[in-house]
DRENVEX-839373 format. One record per residue (C-alpha): residue number from 1; x, y, z. Coordinates in steps of 0.02 Angstrom, whole numbers, plus 50000, padded with zeros to 5 digits. Example, Ala and Ser with C-alpha at 12.3 -4.5 7.8 and 13.67 -1.06 7.14 Angstrom:
<babas>
    i     xx     yy     zz
    1  50615  49775  50390
    2  50684  49947  50357
</babas>
This chain:
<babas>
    i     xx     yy     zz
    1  50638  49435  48893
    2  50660  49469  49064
    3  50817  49506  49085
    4  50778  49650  48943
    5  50637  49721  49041
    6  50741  49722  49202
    7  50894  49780  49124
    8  50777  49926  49044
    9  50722  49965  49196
   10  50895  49998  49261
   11  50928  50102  49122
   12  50747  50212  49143
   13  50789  50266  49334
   14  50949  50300  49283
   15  50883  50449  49182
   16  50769  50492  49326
   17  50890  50524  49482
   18  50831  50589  49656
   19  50660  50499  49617
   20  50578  50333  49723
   21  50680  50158  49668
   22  50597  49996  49758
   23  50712  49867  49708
   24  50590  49725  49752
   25  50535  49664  49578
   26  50741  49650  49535
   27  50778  49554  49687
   28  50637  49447  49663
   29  50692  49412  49494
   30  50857  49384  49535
   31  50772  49246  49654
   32  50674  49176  49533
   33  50838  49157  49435
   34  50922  49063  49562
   35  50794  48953  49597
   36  50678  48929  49468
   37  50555  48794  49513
   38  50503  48927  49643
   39  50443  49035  49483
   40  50272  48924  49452
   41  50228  48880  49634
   42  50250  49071  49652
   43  50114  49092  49534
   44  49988  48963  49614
   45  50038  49046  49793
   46  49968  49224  49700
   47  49803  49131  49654
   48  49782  49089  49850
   49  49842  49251  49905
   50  49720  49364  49810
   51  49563  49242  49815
   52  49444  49345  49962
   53  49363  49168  49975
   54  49512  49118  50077
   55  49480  49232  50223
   56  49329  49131  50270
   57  49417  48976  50303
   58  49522  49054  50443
   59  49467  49143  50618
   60  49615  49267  50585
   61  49506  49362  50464
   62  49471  49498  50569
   63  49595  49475  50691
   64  49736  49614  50752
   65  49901  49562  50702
   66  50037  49610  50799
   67  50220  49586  50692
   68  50373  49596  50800
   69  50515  49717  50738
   70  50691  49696  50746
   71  50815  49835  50676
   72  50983  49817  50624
   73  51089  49941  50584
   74  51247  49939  50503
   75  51352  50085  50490
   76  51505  50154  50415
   77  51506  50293  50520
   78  51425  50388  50662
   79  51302  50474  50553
   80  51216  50320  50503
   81  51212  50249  50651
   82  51045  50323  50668
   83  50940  50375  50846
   84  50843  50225  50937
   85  50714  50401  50935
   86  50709  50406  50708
   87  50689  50208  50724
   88  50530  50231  50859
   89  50475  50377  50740
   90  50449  50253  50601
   91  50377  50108  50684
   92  50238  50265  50740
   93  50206  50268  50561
   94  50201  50097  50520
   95  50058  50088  50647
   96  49954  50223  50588
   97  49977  50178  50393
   98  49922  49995  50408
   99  49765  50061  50542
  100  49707  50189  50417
  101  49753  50293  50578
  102  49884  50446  50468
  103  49812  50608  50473
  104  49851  50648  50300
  105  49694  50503  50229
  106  49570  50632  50210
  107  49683  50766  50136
  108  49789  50673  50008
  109  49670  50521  49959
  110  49503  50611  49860
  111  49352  50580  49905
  112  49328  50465  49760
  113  49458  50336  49823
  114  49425  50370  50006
  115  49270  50210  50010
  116  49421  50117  49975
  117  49507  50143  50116
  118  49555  49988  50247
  119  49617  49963  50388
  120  49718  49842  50370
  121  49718  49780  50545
  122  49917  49748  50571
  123  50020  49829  50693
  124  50212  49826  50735
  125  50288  49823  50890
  126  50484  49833  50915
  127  50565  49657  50986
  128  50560  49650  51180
  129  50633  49471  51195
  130  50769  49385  51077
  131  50772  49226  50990
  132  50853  49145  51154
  133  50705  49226  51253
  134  50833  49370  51305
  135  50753  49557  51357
  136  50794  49675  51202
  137  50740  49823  51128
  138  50726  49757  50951
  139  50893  49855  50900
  140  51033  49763  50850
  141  51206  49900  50803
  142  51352  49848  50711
  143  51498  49957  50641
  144  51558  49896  50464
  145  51685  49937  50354
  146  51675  50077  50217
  147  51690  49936  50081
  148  51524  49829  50146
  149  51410  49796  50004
  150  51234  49833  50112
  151  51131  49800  49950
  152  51194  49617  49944
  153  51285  49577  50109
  154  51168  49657  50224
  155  51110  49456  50314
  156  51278  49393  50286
  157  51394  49362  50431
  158  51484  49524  50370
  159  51323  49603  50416
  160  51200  49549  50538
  161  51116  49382  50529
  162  50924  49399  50540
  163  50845  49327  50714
  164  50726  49206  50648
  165  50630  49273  50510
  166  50481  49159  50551
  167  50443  49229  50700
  168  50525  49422  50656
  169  50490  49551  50540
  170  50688  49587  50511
  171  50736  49762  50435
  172  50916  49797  50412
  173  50952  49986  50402
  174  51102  50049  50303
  175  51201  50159  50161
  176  51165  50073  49970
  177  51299  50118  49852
  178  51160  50156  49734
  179  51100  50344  49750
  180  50941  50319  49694
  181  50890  50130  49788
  182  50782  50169  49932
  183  50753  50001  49997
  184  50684  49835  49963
  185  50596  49679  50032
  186  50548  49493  49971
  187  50385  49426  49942
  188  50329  49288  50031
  189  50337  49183  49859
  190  50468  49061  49908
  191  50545  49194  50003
  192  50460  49186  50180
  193  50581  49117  50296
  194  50730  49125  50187
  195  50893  49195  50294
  196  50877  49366  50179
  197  50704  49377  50200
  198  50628  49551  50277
  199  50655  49730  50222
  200  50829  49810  50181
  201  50819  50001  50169
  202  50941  50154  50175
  203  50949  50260  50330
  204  50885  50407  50238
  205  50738  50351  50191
  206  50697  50273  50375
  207  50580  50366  50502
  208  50535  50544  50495
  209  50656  50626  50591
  210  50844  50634  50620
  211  50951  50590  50440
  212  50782  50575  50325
  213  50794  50655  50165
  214  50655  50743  50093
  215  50529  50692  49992
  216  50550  50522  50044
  217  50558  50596  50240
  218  50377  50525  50305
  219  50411  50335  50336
  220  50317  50288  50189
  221  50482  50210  50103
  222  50447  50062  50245
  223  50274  50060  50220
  224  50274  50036  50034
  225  50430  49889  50067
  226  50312  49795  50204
  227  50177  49804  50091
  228  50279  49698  49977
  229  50335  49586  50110
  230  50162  49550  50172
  231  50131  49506  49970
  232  50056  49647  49882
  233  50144  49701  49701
  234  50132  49872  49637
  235  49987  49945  49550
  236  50062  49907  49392
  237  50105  49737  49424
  238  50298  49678  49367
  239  50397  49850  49304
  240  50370  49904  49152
  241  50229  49777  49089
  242  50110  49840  48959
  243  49926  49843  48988
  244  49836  49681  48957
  245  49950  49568  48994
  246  49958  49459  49134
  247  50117  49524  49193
  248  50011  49704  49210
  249  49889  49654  49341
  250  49939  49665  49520
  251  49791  49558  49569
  252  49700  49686  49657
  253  49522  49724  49599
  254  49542  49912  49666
  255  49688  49977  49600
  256  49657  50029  49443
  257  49783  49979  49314
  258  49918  50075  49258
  259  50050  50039  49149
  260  50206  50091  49239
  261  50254  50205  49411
  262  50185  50399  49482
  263  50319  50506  49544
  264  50324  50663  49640
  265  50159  50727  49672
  266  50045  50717  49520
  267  49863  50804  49493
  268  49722  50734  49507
  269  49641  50670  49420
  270  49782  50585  49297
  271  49757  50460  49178
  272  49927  50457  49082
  273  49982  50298  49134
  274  49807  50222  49161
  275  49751  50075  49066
  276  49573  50143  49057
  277  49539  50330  49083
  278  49419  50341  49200
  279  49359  50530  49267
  280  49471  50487  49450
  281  49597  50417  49346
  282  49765  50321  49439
  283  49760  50277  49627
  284  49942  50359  49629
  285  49909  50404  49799
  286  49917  50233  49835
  287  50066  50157  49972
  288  50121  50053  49820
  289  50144  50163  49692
  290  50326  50291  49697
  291  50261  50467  49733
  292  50329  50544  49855
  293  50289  50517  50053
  294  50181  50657  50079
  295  50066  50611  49932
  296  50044  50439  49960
  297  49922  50386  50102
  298  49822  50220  50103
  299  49792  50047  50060
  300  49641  49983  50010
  301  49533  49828  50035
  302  49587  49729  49884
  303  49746  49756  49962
  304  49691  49693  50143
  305  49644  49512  50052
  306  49823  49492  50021
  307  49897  49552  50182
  308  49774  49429  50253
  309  49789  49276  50159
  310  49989  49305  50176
  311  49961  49318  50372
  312  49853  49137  50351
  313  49988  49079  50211
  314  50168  49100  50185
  315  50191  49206  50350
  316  50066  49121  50489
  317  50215  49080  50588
  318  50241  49268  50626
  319  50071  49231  50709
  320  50120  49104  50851
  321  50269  49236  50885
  322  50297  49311  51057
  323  50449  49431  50994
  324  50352  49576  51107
  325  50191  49495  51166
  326  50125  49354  51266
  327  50027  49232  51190
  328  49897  49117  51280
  329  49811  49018  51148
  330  49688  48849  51163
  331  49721  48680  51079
  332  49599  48692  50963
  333  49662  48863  50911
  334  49815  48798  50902
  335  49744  48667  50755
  336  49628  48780  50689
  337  49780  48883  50632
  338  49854  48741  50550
  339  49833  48792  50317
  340  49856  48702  50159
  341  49914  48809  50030
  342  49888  48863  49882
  343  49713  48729  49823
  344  49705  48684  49679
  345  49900  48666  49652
  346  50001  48594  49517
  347  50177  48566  49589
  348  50198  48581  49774
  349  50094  48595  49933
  350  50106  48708  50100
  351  50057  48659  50263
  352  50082  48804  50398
  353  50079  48753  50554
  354  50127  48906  50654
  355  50061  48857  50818
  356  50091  48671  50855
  357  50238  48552  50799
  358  50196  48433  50667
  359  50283  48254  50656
  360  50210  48194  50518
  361  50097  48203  50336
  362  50014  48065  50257
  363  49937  48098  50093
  364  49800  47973  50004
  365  49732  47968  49858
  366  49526  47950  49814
  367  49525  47776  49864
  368  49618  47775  50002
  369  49772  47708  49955
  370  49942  47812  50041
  371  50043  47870  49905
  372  50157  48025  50012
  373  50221  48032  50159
  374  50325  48159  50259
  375  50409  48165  50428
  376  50519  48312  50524
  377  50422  48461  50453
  378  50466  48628  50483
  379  50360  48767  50522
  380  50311  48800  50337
  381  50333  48636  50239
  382  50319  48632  50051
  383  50268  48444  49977
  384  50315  48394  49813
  385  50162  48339  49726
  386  50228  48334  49536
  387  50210  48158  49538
  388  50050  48120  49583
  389  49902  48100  49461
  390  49764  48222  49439
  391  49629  48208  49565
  392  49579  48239  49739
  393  49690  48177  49869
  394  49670  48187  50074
  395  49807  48247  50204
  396  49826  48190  50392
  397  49929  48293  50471
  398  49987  48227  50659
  399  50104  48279  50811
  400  50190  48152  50917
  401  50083  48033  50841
  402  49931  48109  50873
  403  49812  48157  50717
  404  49796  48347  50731
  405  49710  48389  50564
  406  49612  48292  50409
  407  49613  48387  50241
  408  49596  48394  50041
  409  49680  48457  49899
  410  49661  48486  49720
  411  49802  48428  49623
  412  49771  48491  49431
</babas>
């Protein structure tokens, strides 16, 4: 059934030409494809990431986020080899669309939807030192032949490999051989930390100056793909789901539902595609939705309970980063930042321990017995837990011996 609704899909933008195509939902299928015991801890991860209850468990709630930026761009020729100036002009915009800091809020979002409105507290800053701890400028340029696939070759060798995507927001800028694709990026489902993981997007659609195309010539085309990467789904949930099912709701209490995607620059109010008519009708001025640039303007603070459990989640590590920033944190931040996710879970476990190295996990069950164990984590570990009974168990987590952290999980 999935491969019908994606393969209808195909066919629908096919008939609509020159108009917004995110191809996140088909790469993430494709994923979800390739691995597909990924599919149901994906769905416990999107329990954890749109529960607000989570925020209060971490000191990062509130917190400015600063996300390191490194550009590569891969070109077939000179034109595409866009200005260091059009890549500057977009970060600009990154940092005013996730502050609530664009001049265009109060104009394009009405007043209905403005109370809505959030800051989402993230900012973006381009790469000052390399993986190696090198000086850079976050731009990495490489000439490729006319016959590179971007779409699917882009983090390949016969692209550019990303720097370390746990500690780098990577974007790879380039031509697709698909008019209408703007760009893409990978949820953090499985995906964080994966050597494809970050935003791929053509240089057309990137900054606001320089080779942009209008409508899509305001940035936004980056800000709707980060959006995605930082875990929030479209308005409308998976493409082309029908209202009422649970493929339909994008977890966001408000967004209103709609039952597929806005394009150009609709009136409002408009409740053709709504699931409910309502007198302000669809949030199509939303980042998420596909209207174009100039009438698209804000996220809202369903949509900042995401970006922030991600930040706690899947993507902490981007957290202990110092890509463009110099970090001076205590011990007992270091611990503090240390998450189990998602709880309750049903197949695997995540501890994130973006800050500090951990050696070692021992897992116990309700009377005490040891019944898991795991050594040489990385960053982000994921635990299989299939095996275990239901119940409440208890996590140690240590480094160099040391016990750093006690915890509990659900396992249902």
């Amino acid at each position: 059934m999935k491969n019908v609704i994606l393969l209808f899909n195909i066919f629908l933008f096919s008939l609509v030409s020159g108009q917004r195509m995110c191809g996140t939902s088909q790469k993430m299928e494709e994923f979800y494809q390739k691995n597909p015991e990924v599919r149901s801890y994906a769905k416990e991860l999107r329990a954890f990431l749109v529960n607000p209850n989570n925020l209060k468990k971490t000191n990062r709630s509130s917190n400015i986020v600063t996300i390191p930026v490194v550009v590569h761009v891969l070109y077939k020729n000179s034109t595409q080899n866009i200005s260091d100036a059009q890549i500057q002009s977009q970060i600009s915009v990154l940092n005013q669309d996730f502050r609530k800091l664009n001049s265009d809020f109060s104009s394009v979002v009405p007043a209905a939807f403005q109370p809505f409105g959030a800051d989402l507290e993230i900012a973006f800053c381009m790469a000052t030192k390399d993986p190696n701890g090198v000086a850079t400028n976050g731009i990495v340029r490489k000439s490729v032949p006319t016959t590179f696939d971007f779409e699917n070759e882009y983090y390949e060798s016969t692209g550019d490999l990303a720097w370390d995507p746990n500690k780098y927001l990577n974007i790879w800028i380039g031509a697709f051989d698909n008019p209408d694709l703007l760009g893409f990026a990978y949820l953090p489902e499985g995906a964080a930390g994966q050597p494809f993981d970050g935003l791929a997007i053509g240089y057309q659609y990137f900054g606001t100056i320089g080779t942009v195309n209008s409508p899509y010539n305001g940035g936004r085309t980056a800000t709707h793909e980060i959006g995605h990467y930082l875990g929030l789904l479209h308005p409308w949930g998976d493409d082309g789901s029908a209202c009422g099912t649970p493929a339909n709701d994008d977890g966001v209490a408000d967004t209103p539902a709609t039952n597929r995607w806005y394009f150009d620059c609709p009136t409002y109010p408009d409740n053709i595609y709504t699931c409910t008519s309502t007198p302000d009708g669809a949030m199509f001025m939303n980042f998420m939705d596909y209207v174009n640039d100039s009438c698209m303007a804000f996220f809202t603070n369903g949509q900042k309970t995401i970006t922030r459990n991600v930040l706690s989640g899947p993507r902490a590590s981007l957290l202990n980063s110092n890509g463009c920033q110099t970090l001076s944190l205590t011990e007992i931040e270091k611990i503090e930042a240390i998450k189990l996710f998602p709880n309750p879970s049903t197949q695997f476990i995540s501890v994130s321990s973006p800050m500090i190295a951990v050696d070692e996990v021992e897992v116990f069950d309700s009377s005490g017995k040891l019944v898991l164990a795991k050594s040489n984590l990385k960053i982000q570990e994921k635990i299989d837990i299939k095996r275990l009974s239901l119940g409440i168990y208890y996590i140690r987590i240590y480094s160099k011996g040391n016990l750093l952290k006690s915890d509990k999980f659900i396992k249902q």
